[in-house]
C-alpha positions as CSV (number, residue, x, y, z in Angstrom):
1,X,-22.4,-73.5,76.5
2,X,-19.3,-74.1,73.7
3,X,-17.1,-72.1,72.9
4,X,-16.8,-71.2,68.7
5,X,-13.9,-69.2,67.5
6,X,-15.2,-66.8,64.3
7,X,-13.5,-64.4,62.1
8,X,-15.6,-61.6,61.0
9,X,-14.5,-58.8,58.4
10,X,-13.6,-55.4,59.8
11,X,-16.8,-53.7,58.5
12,X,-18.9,-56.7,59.5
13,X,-17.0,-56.0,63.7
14,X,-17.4,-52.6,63.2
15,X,-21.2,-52.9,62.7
16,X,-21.1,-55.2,65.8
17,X,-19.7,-52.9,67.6
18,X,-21.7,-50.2,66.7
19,X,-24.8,-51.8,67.8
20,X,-23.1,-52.3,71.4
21,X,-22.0,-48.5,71.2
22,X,-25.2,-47.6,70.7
23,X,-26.7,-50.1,73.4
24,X,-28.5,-52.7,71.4
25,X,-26.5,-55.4,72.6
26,X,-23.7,-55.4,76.0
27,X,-21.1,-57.3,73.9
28,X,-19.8,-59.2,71.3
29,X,-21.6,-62.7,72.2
30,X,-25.0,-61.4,72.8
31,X,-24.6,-59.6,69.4
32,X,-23.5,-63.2,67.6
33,X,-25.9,-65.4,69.0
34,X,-28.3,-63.0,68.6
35,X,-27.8,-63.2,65.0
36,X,-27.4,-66.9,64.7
37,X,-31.0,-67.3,66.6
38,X,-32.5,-64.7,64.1
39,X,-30.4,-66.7,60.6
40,X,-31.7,-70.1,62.3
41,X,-35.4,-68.7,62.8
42,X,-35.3,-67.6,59.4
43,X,-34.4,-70.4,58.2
44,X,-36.7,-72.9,59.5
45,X,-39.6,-70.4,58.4
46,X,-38.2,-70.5,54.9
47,X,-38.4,-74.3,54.9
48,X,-41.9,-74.6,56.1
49,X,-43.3,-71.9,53.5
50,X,-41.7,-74.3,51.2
51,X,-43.2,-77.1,52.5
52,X,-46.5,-75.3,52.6
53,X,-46.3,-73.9,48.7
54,X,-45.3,-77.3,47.9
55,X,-48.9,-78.6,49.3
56,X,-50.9,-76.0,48.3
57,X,-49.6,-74.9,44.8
58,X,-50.9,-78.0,43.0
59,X,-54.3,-77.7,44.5
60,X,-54.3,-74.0,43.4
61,X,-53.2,-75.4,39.9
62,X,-56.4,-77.1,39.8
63,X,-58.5,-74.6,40.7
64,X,-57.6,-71.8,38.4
65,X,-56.8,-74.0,35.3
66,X,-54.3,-71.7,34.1
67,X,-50.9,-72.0,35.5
């Protein structure tokens, strides 16, 4: 695994740390890459809903006439 220095606002660590307070996550790095994995997911769903309105929007066109 690499390593990757970050700097995060004090409000943005203080959530982080919250959540590890409160047992959500055990430290720091879980908390990160958990949030990377999620931004990435999120991401990549974004671009295939995209992709997928892209296709289907002109045939919807057709259909209704009106847009």
């Amino acid at each position: 695994m690499q390593s990757l220095q970050i700097r995060l606002t004090p409000e943005l660590l203080k959530r982080v740390d919250n959540m590890i307070k409160t047992g959500m996550y055990s430290n720091r790095n879980e908390a990160i890459r958990d949030a990377v994995r999620r931004l990435s997911l999120e991401y990549e769903t974004l671009g295939r809903t995209e992709i997928l309105r892209a296709k289907i929007a002109p045939k919807l066109r057709g259909k209704t006439g009106n847009r």
